[in-house]
C-alpha positions in Angstrom: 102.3 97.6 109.8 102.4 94.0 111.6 101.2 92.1 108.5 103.0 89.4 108.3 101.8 87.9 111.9 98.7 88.1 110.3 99.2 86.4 107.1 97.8 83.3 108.5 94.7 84.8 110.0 93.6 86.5 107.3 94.2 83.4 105.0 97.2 84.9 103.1 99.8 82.2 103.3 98.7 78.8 101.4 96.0 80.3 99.7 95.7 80.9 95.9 93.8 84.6 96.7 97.2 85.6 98.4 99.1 88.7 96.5 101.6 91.6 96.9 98.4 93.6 95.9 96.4 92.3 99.4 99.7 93.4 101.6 99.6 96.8 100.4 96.0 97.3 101.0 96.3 95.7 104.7 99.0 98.1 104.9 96.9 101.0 103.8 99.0 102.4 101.2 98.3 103.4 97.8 100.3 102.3 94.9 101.4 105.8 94.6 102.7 106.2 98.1 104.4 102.8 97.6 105.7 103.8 94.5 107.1 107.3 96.4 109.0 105.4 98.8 110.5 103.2 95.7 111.0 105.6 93.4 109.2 104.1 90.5 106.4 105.0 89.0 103.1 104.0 89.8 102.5 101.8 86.9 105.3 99.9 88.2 103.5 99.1 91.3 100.3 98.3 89.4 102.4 95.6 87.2 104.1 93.9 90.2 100.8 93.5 91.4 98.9 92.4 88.2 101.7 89.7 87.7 102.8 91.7 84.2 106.1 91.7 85.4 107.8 91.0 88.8 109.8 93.0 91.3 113.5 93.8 90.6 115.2 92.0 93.9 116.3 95.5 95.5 112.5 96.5 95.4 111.2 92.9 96.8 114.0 93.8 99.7 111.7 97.3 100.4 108.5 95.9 99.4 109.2 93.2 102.4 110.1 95.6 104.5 107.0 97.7 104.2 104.9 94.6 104.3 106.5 93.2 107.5 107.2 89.8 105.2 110.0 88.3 103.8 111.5 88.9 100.5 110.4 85.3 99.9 106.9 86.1 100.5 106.7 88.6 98.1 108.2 86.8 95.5 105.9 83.3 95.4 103.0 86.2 95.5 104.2 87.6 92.2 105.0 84.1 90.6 101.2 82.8 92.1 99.8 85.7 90.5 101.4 85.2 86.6 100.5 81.6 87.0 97.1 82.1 87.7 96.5 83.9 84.6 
């Protein structure tokens, strides 16, 4: 899962289309399995990504970590998605 070197190719880092929801399809999960390997449920996941609510900093730490990004990443991505709504 070598996303983040790839951020910039696919348009994912200064762009308003970038979001927490594009890094998990890139990475080829499903919000269920990334809700398995957080232990939340999968409506959490769904949330995070609609920007209803954001990422409690211990999941941003996994969520990077799955992502190959940095914890920063994923947060501007939540906050970019709730503004844009």
């Amino acid at each position: 899962m070598l996303v983040n070197k790839n951020l910039y190719l696919l348009g994912l880092r200064g762009d308003s289309i970038r979001t927490i929801k594009k890094l998990r399809l890139m990475s080829g999960m499903t919000q269920r399995e990334v809700a398995k390997v957080l232990n939340v449920a999968q409506s959490a996941v769904s949330q995070w990504e609609n920007g209803k609510s954001r990422p409690q900093r211990k999941y941003r730490r996994v969520l990077a970590a799955i992502y190959n990004c940095g914890e920063d990443d994923i947060v501007s991505m939540c906050d970019e998605k709730a503004e844009g709504e």
